[in-house]
N, C-alpha and C positions, 0 to 999 in steps of 0.2 A: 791361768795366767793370761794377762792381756797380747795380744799379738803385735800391739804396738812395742809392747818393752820384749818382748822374745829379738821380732827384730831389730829393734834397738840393737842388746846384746848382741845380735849377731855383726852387725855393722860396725860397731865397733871391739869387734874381735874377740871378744869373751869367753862365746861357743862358734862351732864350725857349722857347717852346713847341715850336717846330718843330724845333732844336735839339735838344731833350729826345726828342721822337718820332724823328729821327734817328739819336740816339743809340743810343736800344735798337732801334730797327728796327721799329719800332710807328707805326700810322695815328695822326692828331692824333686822331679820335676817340675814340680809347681811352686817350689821358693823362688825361684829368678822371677815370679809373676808377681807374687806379694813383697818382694822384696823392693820392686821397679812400682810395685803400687801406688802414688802420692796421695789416697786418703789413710793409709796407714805408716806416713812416715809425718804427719800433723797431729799435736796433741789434740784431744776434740775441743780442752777449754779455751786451745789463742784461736782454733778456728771459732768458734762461737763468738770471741769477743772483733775478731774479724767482721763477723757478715753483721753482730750488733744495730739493728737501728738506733737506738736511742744513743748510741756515740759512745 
C-alpha cells in the first residue's frame, strides 16, 4: 500500500497511530517524522504538473 494513502487514513482518522506504524512496518517513533513529512502529504501527479515546464 502507498504511504501516502496509509497516512492519508491516518489524518484523517480512520486508523490510529499504531495501525498506521503497522501498516508500513515502521516503529511509532518514527510516525510523527513521516507524518510532518511534506513530500509525503502531496500527490506525486499535482506535484509534477507543479514544477511542469511546458505550463
Amino acid at each position: 500500500m502507498d504511504k501516502r494513502k496509509v497516512i492519508a487514513a491516518y489524518r484523517r482518522g480512520m486508523i490510529n497511530v499504531q495501525e498506521c506504524a503497522q501498516i508500513l512496518g515502521i516503529d511509532i517513533g518514527q510516525i510523527s517524522r513521516l507524518v510532518n513529512d511534506p513530500y509525503l502529504t502531496v500527490d506525486p501527479q499535482l506535484r509534477q504538473s507543479k514544477h511542469s515546464v511546458n505550463g
